[in-house]
Residue frames as qw, qx, qy, qz and C-alpha x, y, z in Angstrom:
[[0.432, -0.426, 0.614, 0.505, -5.89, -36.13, -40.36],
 [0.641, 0.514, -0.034, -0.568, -5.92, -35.86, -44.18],
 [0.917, 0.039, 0.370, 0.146, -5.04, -38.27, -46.67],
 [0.266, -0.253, 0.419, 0.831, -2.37, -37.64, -49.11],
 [0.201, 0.544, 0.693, 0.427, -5.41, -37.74, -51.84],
 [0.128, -0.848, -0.512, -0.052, -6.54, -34.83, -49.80],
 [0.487, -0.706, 0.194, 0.477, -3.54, -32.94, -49.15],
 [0.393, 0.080, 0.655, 0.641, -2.71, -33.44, -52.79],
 [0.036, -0.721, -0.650, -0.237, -6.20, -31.89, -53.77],
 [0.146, -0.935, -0.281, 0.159, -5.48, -28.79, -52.04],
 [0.343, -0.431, 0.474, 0.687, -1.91, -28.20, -53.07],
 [0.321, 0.320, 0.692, 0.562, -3.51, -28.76, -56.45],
 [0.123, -0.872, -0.474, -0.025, -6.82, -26.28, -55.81],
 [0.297, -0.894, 0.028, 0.334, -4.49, -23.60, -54.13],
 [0.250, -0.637, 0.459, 0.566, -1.07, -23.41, -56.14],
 [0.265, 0.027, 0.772, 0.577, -1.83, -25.30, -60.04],
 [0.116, 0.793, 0.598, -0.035, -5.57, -24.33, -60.70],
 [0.036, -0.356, -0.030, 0.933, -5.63, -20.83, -62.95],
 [0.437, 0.685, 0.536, -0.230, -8.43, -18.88, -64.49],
 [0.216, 0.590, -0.279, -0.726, -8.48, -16.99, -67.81],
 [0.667, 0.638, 0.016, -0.386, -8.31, -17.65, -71.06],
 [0.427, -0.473, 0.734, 0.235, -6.00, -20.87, -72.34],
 [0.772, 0.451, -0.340, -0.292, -5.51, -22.69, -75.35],
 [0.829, -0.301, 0.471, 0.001, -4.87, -26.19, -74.10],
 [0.361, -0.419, 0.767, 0.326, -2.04, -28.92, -76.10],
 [0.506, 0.580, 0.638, 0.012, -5.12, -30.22, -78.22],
 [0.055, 0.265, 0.556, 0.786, -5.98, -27.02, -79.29],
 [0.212, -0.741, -0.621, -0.144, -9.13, -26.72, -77.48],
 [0.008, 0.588, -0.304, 0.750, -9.60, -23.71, -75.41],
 [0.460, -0.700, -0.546, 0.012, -10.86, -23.34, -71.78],
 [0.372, -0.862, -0.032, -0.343, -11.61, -21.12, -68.71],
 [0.788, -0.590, 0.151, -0.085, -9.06, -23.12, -66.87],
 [0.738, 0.506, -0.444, -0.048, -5.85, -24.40, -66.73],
 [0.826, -0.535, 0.147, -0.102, -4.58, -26.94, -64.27],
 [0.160, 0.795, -0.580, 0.071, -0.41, -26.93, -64.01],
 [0.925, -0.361, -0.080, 0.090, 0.62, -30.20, -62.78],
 [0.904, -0.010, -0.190, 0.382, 3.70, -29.99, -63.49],
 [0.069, 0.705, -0.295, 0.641, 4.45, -26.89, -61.04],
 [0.759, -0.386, 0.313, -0.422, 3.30, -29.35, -58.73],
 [0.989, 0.110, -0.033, 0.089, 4.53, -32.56, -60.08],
 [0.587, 0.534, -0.265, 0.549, 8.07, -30.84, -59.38],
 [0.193, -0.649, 0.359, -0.642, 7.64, -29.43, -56.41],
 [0.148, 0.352, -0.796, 0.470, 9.00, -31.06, -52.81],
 [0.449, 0.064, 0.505, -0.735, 5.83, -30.77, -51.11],
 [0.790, 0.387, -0.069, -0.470, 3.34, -32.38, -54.24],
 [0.477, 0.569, -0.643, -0.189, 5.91, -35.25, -55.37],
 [0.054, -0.180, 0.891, -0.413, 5.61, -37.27, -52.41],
 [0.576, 0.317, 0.391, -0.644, 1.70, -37.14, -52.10],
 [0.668, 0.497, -0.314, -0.457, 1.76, -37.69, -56.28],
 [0.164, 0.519, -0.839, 0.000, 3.59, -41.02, -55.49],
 [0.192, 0.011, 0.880, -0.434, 1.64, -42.25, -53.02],
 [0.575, 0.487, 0.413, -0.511, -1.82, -41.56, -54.58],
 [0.534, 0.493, -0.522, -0.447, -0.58, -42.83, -57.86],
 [0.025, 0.096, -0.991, 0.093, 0.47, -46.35, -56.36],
 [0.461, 0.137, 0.488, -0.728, -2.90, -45.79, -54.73],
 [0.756, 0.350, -0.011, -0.553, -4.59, -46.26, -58.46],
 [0.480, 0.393, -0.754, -0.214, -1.93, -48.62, -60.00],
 [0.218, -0.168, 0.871, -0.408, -2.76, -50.90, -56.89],
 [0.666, 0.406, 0.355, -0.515, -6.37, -51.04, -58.74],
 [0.552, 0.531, -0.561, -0.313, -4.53, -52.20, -61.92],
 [0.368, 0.250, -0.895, 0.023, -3.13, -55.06, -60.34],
 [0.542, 0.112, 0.695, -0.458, -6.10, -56.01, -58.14],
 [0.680, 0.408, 0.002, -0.608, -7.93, -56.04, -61.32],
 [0.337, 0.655, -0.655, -0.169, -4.99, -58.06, -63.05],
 [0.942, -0.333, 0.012, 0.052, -4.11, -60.50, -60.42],
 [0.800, 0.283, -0.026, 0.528, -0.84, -59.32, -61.38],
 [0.193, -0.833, -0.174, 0.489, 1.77, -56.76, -60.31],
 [0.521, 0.839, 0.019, 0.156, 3.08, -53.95, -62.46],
 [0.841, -0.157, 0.016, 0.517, 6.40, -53.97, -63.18],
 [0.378, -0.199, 0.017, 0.904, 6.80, -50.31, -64.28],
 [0.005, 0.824, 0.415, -0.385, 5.81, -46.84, -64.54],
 [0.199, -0.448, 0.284, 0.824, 6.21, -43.97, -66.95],
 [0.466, 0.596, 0.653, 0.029, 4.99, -42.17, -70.20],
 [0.451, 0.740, 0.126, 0.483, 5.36, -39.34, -72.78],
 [0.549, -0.143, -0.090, 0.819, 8.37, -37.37, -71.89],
 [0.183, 0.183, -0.661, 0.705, 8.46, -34.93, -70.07],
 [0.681, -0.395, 0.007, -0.617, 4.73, -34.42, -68.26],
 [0.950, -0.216, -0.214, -0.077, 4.92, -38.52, -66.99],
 [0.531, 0.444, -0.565, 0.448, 8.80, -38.15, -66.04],
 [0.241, -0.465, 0.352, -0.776, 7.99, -36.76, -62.59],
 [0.783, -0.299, 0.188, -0.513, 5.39, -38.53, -61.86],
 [0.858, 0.243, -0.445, 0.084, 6.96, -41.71, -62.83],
 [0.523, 0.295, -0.601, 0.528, 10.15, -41.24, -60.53],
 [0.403, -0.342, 0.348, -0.774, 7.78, -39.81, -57.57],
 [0.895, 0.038, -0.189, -0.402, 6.11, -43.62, -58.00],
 [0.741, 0.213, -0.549, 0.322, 9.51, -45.66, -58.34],
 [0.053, 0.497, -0.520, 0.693, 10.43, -43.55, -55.11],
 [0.562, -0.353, 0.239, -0.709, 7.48, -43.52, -53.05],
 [0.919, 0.038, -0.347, -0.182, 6.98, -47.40, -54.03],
 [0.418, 0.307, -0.700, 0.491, 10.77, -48.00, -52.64],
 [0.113, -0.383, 0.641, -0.656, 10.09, -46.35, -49.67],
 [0.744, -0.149, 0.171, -0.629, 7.14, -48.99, -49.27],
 [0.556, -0.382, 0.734, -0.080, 8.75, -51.61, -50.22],
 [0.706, 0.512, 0.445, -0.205, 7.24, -52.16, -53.34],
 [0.421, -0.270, 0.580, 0.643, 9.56, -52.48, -56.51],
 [0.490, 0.810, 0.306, -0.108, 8.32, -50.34, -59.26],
 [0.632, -0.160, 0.280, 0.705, 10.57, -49.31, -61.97],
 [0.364, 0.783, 0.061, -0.501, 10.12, -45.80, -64.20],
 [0.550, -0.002, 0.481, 0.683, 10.57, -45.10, -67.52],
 [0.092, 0.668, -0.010, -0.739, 10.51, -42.48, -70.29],
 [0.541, 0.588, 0.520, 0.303, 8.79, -42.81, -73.95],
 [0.204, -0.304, 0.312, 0.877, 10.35, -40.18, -76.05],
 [0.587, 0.508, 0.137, -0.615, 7.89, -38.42, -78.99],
 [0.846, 0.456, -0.273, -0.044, 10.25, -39.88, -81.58],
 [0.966, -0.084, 0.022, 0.244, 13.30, -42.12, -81.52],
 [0.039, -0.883, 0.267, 0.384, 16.31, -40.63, -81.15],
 [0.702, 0.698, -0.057, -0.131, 18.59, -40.37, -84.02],
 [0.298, 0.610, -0.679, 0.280, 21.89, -41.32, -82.78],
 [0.407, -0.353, 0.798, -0.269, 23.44, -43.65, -79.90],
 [0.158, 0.000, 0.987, 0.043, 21.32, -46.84, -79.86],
 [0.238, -0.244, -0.696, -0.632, 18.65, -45.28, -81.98],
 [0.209, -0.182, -0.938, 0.210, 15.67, -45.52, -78.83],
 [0.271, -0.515, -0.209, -0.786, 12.39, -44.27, -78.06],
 [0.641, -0.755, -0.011, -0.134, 11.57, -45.88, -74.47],
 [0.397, 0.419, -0.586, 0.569, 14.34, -45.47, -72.24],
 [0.511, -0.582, 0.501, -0.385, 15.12, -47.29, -68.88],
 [0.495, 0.002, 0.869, -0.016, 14.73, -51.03, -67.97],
 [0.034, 0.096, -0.877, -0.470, 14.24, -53.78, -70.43],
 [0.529, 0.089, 0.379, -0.754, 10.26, -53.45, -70.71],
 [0.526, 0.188, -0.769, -0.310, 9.90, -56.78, -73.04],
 [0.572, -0.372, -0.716, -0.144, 6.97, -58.94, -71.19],
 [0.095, -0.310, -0.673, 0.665, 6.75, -56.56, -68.36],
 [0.100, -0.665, -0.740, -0.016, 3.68, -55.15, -67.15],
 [0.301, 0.027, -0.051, 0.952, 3.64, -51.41, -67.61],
 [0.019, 0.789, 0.560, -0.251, 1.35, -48.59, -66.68],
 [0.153, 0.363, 0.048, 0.918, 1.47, -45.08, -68.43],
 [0.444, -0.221, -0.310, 0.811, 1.42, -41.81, -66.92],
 [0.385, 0.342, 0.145, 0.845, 0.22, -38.84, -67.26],
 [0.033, 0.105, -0.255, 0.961, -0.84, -35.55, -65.40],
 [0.451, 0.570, 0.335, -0.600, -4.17, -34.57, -67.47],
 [0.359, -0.150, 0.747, 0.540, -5.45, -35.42, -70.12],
 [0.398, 0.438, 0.055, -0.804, -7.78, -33.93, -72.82],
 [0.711, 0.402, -0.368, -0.445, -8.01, -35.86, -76.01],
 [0.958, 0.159, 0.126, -0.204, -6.00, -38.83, -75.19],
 [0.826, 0.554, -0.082, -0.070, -3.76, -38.52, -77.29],
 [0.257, 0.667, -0.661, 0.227, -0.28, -38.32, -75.56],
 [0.778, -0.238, 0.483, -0.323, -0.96, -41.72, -73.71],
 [0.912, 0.397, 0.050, -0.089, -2.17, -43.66, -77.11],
 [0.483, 0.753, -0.412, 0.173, 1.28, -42.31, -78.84],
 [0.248, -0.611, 0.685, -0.308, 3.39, -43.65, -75.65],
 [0.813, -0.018, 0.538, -0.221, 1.58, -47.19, -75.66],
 [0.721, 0.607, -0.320, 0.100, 2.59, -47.51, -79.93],
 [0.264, 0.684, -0.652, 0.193, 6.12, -47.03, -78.39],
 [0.408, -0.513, 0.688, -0.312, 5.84, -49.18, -75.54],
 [0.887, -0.036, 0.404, -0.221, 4.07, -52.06, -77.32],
 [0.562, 0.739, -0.366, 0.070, 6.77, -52.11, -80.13],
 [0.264, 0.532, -0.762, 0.257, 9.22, -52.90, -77.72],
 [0.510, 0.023, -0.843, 0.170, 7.63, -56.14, -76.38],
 [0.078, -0.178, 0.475, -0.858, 5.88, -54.15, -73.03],
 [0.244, -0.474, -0.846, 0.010, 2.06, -55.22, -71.53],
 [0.165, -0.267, 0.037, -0.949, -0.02, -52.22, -70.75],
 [0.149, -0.409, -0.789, 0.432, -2.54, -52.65, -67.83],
 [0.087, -0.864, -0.492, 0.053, -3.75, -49.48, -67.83],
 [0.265, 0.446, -0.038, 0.854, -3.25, -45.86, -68.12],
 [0.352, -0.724, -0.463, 0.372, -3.50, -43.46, -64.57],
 [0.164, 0.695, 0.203, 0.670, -3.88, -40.01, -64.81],
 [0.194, -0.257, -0.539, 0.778, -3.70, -37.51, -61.49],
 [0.311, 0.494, 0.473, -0.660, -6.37, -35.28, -62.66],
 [0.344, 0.467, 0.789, 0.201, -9.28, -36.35, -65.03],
 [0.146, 0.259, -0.097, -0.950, -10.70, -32.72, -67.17],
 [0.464, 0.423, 0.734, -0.260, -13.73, -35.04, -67.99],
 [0.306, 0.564, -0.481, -0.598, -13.21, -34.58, -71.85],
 [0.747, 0.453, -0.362, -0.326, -12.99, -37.08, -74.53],
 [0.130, 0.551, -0.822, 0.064, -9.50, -38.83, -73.20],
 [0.416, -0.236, 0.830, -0.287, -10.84, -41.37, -70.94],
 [0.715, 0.470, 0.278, -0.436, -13.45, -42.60, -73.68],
 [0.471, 0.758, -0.430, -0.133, -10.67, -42.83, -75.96],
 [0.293, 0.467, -0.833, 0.038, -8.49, -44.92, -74.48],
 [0.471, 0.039, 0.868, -0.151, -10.70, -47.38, -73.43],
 [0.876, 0.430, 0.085, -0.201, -12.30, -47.84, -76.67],
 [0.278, 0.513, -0.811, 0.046, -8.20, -48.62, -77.46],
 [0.909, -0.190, -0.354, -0.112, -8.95, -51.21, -75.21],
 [0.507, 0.160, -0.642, 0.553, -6.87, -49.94, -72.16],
 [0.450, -0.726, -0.465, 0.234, -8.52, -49.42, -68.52],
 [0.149, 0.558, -0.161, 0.800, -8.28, -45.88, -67.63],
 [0.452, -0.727, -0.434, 0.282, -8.24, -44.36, -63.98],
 [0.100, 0.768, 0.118, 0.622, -8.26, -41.10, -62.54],
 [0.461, -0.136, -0.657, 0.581, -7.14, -39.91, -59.31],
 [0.097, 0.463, 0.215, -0.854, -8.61, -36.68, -59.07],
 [0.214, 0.543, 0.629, 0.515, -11.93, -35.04, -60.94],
 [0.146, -0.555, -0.104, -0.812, -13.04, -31.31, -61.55],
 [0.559, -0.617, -0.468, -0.298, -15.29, -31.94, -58.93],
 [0.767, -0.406, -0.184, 0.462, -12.72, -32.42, -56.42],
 [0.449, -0.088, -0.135, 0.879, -11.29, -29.69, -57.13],
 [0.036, 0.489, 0.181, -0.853, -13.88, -27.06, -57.68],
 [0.056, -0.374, 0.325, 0.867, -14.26, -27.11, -60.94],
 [0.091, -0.329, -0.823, -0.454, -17.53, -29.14, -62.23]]
């Protein structure tokens, strides 16, 4: 029997994993380019991405002693995964709320850059697929600690063993990874 981690890992290997020639969100280039979010959308992969995401955030709050009160990061990559978390958590019983950091505040209504639950003294993980430099975490914590939020830690579904994770812990937030190249083929 596999685990979702493993069942995830091949949906990932077989249907998000392409070769050629890419110019990544950084800027950088590579040989590779790894879609989550044809997967982080899809029926089959959203369920698995729930469960192996609790999987790491469960290592946040061992680490804590505390649990995390919500989930979620830069719009739109973390949206998915976020609500595949709040879900999967339900169905366990486990009360996890999502939210959604915006790039910039919006200019009208009530003016907001995170949007969902009041995240003032809760405990919040960010989100995100993959990450290369970092940088669309960092830019989500600014927003989240502005409005009063506690960052634990930042989980990622697949590490690309770059700069990112090196970054944000010299910020001074714990980083995990569910998945690495390795696992999938690619180191």
């Amino acid at each position: 029997m596999t685990t979702d981690r493993d069942a995830l890992i091949e949906l990932i290997r077989d249907e998000a994993v392409f070769h050629g020639d890419f110019t990544l969100t950084s800027g950088k280039k590579a040989t590779y380019y790894i879609d989550l979010r044809k997967l982080s959308l899809d029926h089959r992969a959203s369920p698995l991405i729930g469960r192996v995401l609790l999987e790491v955030i469960e290592e946040f709050e061992t680490i804590t002693g505390a649990p995390v009160d919500a989930v979620g990061g830069l719009t739109m990559g973390a949206d998915p995964l976020a609500s595949a978390v709040m879900h999967q958590g339900l169905a366990q019983g486990k009360i996890v709320d999502a939210f959604v950091v915006r790039k910039e505040p919006k200019d009208h209504g009530r003016g907001r850059q995170v949007e969902g639950p009041d995240l003032e003294g809760k405990r919040v993980v960010v989100l995100e697929d993959t990450s290369t430099t970092g940088g669309s975490p960092l830019k989500a914590i600014e927003a989240l600690e502005k409005v009063g939020a506690k960052v634990v830690g930042v989980a990622v579904i697949v590490d690309r063993a770059t700069e990112a994770q090196g970054v944000i812990e010299a910020a001074g937030y714990p980083y995990r990874a569910a998945i690495g190249l390795e696992d999938l083929g690619l180191a």
